[in-house]
C-alpha positions as a printed Julia matrix, in Angstrom:
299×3 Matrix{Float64}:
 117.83   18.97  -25.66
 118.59   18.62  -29.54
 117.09   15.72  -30.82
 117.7    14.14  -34.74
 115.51   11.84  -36.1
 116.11    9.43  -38.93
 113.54    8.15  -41.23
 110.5    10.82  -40.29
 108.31    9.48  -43.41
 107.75    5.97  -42.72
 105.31    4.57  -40.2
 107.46    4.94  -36.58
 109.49    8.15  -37.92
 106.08   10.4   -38.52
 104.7     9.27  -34.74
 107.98    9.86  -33.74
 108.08   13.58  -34.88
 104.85   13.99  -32.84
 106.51   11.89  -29.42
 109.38   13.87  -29.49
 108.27   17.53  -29.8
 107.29   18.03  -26.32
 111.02   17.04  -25.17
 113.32   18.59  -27.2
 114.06   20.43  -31.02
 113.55   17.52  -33.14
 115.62   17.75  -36.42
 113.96   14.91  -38.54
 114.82   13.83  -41.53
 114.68   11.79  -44.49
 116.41   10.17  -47.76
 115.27   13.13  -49.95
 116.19   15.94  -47.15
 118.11   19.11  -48.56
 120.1    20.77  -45.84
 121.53   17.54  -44.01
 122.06   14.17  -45.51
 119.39   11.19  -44.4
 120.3     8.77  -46.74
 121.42    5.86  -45.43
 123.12    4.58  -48.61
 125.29    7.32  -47.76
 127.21    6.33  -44.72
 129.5     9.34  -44.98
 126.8    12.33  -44.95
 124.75   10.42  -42.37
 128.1    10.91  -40.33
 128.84   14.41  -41.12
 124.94   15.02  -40.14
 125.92   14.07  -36.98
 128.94   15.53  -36.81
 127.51   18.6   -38.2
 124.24   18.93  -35.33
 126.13   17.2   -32.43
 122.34   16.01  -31.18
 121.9    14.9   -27.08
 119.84   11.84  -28.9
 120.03   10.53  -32.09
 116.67    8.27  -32.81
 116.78    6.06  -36.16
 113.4     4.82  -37.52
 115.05    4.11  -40.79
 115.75    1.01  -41.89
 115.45   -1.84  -44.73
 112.57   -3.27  -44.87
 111.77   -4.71  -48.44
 112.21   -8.3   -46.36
 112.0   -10.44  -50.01
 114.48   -7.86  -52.17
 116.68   -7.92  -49.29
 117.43  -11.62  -50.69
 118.89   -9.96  -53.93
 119.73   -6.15  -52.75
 121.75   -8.03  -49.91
 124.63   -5.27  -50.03
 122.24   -2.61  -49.84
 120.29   -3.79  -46.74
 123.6    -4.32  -45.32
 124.9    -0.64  -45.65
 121.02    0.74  -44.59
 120.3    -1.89  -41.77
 124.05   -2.2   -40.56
 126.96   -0.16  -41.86
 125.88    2.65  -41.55
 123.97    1.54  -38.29
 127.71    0.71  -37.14
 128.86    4.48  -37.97
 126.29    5.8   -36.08
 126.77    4.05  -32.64
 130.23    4.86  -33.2
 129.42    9.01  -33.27
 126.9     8.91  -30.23
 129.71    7.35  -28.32
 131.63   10.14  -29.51
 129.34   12.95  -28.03
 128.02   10.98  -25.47
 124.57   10.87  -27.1
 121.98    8.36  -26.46
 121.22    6.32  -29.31
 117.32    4.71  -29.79
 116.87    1.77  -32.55
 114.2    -0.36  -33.82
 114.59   -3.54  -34.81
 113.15   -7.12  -35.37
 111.76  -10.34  -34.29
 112.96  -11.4   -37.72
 116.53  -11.61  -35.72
 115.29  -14.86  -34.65
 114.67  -18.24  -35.77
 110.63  -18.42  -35.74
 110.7   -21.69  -33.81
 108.32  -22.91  -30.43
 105.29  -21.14  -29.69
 106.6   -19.18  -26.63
 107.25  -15.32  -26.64
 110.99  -14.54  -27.8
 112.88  -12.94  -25.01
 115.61  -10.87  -25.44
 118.18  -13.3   -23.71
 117.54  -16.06  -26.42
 119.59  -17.29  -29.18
 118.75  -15.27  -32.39
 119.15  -16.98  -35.78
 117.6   -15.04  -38.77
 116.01  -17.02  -41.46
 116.72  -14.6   -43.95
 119.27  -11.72  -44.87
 116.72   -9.29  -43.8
 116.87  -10.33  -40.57
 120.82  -10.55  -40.47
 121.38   -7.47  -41.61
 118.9    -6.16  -38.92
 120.86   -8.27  -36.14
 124.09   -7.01  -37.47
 122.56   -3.56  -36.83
 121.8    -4.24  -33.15
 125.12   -6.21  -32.75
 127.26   -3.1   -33.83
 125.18   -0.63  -31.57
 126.19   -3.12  -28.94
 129.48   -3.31  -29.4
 130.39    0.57  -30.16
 127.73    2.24  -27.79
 126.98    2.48  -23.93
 123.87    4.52  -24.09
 121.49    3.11  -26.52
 117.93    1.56  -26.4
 117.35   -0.75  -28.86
 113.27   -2.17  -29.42
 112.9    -4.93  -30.74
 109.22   -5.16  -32.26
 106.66   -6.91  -34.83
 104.2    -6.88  -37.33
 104.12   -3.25  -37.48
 100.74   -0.57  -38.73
 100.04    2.99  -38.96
  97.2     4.94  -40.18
  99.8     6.69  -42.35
 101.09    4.3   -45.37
 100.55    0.4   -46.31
  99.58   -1.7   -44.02
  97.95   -5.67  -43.69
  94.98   -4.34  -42.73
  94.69   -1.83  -46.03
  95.51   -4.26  -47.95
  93.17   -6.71  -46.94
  90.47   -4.57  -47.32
  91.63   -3.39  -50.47
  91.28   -6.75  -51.51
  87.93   -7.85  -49.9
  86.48   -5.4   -52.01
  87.9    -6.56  -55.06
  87.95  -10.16  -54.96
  85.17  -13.07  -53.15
  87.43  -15.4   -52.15
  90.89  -14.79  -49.94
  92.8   -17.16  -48.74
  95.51  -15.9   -45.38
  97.85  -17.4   -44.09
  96.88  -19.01  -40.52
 100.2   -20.51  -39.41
 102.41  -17.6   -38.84
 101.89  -15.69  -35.24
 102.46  -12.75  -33.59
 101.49   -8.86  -32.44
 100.05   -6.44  -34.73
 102.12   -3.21  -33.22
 101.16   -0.06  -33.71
 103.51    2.62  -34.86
 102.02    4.87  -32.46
 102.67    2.66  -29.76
 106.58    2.55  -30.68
 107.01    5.88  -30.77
 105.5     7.17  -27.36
 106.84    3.88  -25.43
 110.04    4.91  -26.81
 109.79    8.28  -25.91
 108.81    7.32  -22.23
 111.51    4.79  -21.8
 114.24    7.73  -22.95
 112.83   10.16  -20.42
 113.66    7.49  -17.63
 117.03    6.48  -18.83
 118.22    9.73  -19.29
 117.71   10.18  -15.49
 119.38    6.27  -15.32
 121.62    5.07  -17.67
 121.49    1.62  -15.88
 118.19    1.36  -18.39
 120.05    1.15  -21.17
 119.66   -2.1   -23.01
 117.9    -4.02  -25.73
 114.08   -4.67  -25.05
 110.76   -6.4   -26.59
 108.4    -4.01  -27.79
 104.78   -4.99  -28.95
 101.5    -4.81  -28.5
  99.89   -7.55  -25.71
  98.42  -10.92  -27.11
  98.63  -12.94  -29.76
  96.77  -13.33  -33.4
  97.72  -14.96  -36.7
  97.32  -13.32  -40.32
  94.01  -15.04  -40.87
  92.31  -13.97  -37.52
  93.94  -10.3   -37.24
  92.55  -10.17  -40.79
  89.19  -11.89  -40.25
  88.41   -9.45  -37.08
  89.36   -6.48  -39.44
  86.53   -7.27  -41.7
  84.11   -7.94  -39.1
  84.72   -4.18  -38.0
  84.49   -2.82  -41.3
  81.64   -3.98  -42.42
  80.25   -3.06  -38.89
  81.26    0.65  -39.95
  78.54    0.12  -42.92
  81.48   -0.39  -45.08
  80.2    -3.41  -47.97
  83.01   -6.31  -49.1
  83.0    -8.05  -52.0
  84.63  -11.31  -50.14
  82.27  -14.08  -48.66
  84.73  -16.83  -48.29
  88.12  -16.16  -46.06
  90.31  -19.38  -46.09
  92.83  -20.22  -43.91
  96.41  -21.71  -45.79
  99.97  -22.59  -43.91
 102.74  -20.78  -45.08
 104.08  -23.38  -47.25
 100.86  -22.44  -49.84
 102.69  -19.42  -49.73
 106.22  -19.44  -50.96
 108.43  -16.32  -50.9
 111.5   -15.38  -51.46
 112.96  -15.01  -48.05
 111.23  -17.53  -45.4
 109.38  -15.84  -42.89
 109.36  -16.84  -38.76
 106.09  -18.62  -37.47
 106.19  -17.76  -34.49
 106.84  -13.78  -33.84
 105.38  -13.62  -30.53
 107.31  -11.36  -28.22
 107.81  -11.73  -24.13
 107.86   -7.69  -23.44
 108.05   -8.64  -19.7
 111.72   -6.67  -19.03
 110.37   -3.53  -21.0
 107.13   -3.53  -19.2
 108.67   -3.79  -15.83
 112.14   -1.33  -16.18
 109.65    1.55  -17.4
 106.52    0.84  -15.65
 103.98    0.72  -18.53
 101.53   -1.97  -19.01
 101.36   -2.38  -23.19
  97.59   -2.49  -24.38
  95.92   -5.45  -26.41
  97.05   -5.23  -30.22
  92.57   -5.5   -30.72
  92.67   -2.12  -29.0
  95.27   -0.33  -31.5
  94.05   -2.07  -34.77
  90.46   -0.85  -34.11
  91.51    2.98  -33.26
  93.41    2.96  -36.08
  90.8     1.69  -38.17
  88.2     4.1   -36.7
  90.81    6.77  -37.76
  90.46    5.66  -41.47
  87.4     5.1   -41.27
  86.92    8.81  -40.23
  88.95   10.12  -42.84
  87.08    8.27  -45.11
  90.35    5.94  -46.26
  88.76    2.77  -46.2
């Protein structure tokens, strides 16, 4: 099976390279890649990629992401996050390839307190999460075989994260104040990438799993508590912080921008029960990967 990967140096597409070896050759690539084109500003090499490798499964971890710039680069989150989104679906349908995407609770309107489920009414509160809808939308309308994973508040122990960069700052500054208002799943990237892995391994022995899906971590935290337990297992590590005082402020302390949802939480109920895994705590992923810096001495 001949696998191509989109965006293999940001936080999903580097797990991904390591999910996907066992089932297939995994071509992955990125914007700066020499012998195909994985620049998603350029619709027309991503297509003659394609066209070029004629893969069994295309994966795309690339995206948009810059959620505040989006507000001002709108025509370029639109061509990454949609366009050329839209081309893509267009060529698996062509070879009768499955197609797997990521994409965002950002789709919907941050309202309520319950978990978002896939059959509810999406309304983006920022261009971000249009363009990211749009994405989904066009997969949907050009594609039969496609699995699109919808997910949150994502981490790796490769690049930036929240957690990084709180402890970046709690050993800079004494005082931090988080935002306590906003809710959701810290995800990890690792997590994505071998649930998504597992859940193309069943559909490609039954198509009728093809859909859109939830896909987070169990539970439920805000910015302030997600970062208040990651410096209470830091500084267990031995690890000293400069902060002494962690203050809680609502988002509208905050302004950015491009307004952000409070409520992220996710109901993961249909992924959980189609593929027949039960998604761990988002406490138990935060902590490995913390141990994992903390190992590497990157704390």
């Amino acid at each position: 099976m001949n696998i191509l990967l989109f965006g293999k140096n940001g936080q999903v597409g580097w797990e991904l390279q390591r999910a996907l070896a066992p089932i297939g050759n995994v071509t992955a690539l990125a914007t700066g890649s020499i012998n195909y084109c994985g620049d998603f500003n350029n619709t027309a090499g991503i297509v003659e990629t394609i066209r070029t490798l004629r893969p069994d499964v295309i994966v795309n971890a690339a995206a948009y992401t810059a959620v505040d710039k989006a507000e001002s680069e709108r025509e370029m989150a639109q061509r990454i996050n949609a366009t050329t989104v839209e081309a893509i679906a267009k060529e698996a349908q062509q070879l009768g390839a499955w197609l797997i995407h990521y994409s965002t609770d950002y789709v919907f309107p941050g309202t309520g307190t319950d978990g978002w489920k896939e059959t509810d009414a999406t309304s983006p509160l920022n261009f971000y999460g249009e363009s990211k809808l749009a994405g989904e939308q066009a997969i949907q309308r050009h594609c039969k075989k496609y699995l699109i994973f919808r997910t949150s508040w994502v981490y790796a122990t490769k690049g930036n994260n929240f957690a990084k960069t709180m402890i970046r700052l709690a050993k800079e500054r004494s005082e931090l104040a988080i935002i306590d208002d906003q809710f959701g799943a810290p995800t990890g990237a690792e997590l994505l990438a071998d649930s998504a892995v597992h859940a193309l391994m069943i559909a490609l022995k039954n198509e009728k799993a093809a859909g859109l899906y939830h896909l987070a971590a169990a539970g439920t935290t805000s910015w302030f508590e997600y970062a208040s337990m990651v410096f209470d297992v830091v500084q267990k590590t031995g690890i000293e912080l400069k902060v002494t005082s962690v203050k809680p402020i609502p988002t509208a302390s905050y302004p950015t921008p491009a307004q952000r949802p409070l409520n992220s939480r996710l109901d993961t109920r249909s992924f959980q029960q189609t593929f027949g895994l039960n998604l761990p705590s988002w406490q138990q992923g935060v902590i490995r990967m913390l141990e994992e810096l903390s190992s590497l001495k990157a704390l």
